[in-house]
C-alpha positions in Angstrom: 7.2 -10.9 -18.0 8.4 -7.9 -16.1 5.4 -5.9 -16.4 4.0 -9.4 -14.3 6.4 -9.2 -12.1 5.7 -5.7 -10.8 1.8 -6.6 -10.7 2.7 -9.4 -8.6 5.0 -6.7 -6.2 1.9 -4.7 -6.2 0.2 -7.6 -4.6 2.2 -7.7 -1.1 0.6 -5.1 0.7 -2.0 -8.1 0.7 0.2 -10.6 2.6 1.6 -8.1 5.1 -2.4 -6.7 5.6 -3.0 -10.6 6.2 -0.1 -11.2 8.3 -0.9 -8.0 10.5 -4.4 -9.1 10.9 -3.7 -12.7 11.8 -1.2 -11.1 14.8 -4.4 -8.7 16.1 -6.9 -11.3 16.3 -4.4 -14.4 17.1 -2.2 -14.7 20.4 -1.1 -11.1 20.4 -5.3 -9.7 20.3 -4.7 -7.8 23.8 -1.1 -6.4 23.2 -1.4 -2.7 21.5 0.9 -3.3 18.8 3.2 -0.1 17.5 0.8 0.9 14.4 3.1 3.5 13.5 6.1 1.6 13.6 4.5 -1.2 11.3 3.4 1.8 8.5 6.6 3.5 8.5 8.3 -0.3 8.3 5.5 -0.9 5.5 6.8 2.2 3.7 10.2 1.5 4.2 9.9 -1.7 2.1 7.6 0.0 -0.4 10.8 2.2 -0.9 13.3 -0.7 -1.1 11.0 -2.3 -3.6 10.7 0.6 -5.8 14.0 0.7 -5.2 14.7 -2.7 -7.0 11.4 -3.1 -9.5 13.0 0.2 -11.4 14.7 -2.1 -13.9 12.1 -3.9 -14.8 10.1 -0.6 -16.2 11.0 2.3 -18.4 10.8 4.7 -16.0 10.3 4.8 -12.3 6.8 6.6 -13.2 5.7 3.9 -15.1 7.0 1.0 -12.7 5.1 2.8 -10.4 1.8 3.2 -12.5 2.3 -0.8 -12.8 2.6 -1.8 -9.5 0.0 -0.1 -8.0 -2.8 -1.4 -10.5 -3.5 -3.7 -7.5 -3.9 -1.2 -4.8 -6.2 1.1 -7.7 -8.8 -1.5 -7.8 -8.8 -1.8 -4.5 -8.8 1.7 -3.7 -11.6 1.7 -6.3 -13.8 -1.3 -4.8 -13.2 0.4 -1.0 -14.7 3.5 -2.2 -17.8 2.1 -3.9 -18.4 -0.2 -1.0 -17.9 3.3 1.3 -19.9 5.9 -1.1 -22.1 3.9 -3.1 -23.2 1.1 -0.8 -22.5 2.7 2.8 -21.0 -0.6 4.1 -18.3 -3.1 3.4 -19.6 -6.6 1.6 -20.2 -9.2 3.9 -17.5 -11.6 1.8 -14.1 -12.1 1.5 -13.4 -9.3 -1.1 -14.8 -7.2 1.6 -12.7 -8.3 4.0 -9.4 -8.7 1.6 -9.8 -5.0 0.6 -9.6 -3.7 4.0 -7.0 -5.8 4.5 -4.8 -4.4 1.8 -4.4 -0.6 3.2 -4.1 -1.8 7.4 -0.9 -1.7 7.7 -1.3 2.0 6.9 -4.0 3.0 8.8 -2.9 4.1 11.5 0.1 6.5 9.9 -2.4 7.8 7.1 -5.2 8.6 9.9 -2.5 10.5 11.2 -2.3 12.9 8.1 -5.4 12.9 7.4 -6.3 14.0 10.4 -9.5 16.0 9.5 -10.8 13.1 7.9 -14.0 11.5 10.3 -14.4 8.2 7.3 -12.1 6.4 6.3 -12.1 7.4 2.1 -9.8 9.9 2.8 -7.1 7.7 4.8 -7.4 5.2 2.3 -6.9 7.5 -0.3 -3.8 9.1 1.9 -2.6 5.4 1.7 -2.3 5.1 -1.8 -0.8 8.1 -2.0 2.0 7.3 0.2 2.7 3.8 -1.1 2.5 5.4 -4.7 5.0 8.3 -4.1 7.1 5.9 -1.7 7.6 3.9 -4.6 7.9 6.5 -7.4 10.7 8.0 -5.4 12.8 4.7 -4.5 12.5 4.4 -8.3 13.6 7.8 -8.6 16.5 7.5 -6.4 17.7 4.5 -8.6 17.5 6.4 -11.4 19.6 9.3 -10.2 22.4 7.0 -8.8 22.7 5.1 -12.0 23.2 9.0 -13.8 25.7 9.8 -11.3 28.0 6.4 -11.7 27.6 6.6 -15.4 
């Protein structure tokens, strides 16, 4: 039941990606919105929640191997539609993939600055939300040694 519970956590990104898209193309389509502030907010949550899923794993490595199942298949069906088909699917798992990494776009372009596709910031994404939530995990960890 835990180990659902953090596949489920690993399946936000969608709703905020949703959420994010539905304020670009709804009332709010000609207001620049602050990209980098919504990554670094998106991050900051991915922290909290490694933060609080670290009970329900072994270790904060492993809570975070679980949790991001979701965003690896994802990462996985982005690259295929990017390397192997050279374009996104004309469908809603097209569309929902995208969709899962947005909120990070902008920040992760950032880094991955040298990159001219978009592999490499998706890629970047993961990385971030992975390590974001390894080390909220982490910090949970070393706080519980330290009272104990």
């Amino acid at each position: 039941m835990k180990k659902l519970l953090l596949l489920l956590i690993g399946l936000i990104p969608f709703a905020i990606g949703y959420g994010l898209n539905a304020l670009m193309l709804g009332a709010w389509y000609n207001v620049a919105l602050p990209y980098g502030w919504i990554g670094a907010g998106m991050l900051a949550v991915w922290f909290v929640l490694g933060l609080l899923a670290r009970p329900l794993s072994g270790t904060a490595f492993k809570s975070a191997v679980i949790a991001h199942i979701p965003a690896l298949i994802v990462l996985a069906l982005l690259l295929y539609q990017e390397w192997v088909l050279g374009q996104y699917w004309l469908n809603v798992f097209g569309l929902v993939t995208q969709l899962f990494f947005l909120p990070l776009v902008n920040l992760t372009a950032k880094i991955a600055f040298f990159a001219n596709t978009m592999p490499p910031v998706y890629i970047m994404a993961f990385l971030l939300l992975f390590a974001v939530f390894w080390l909220g995990g982490r910090l949970r960890t070393r706080t519980q040694k330290q009272q104990a």
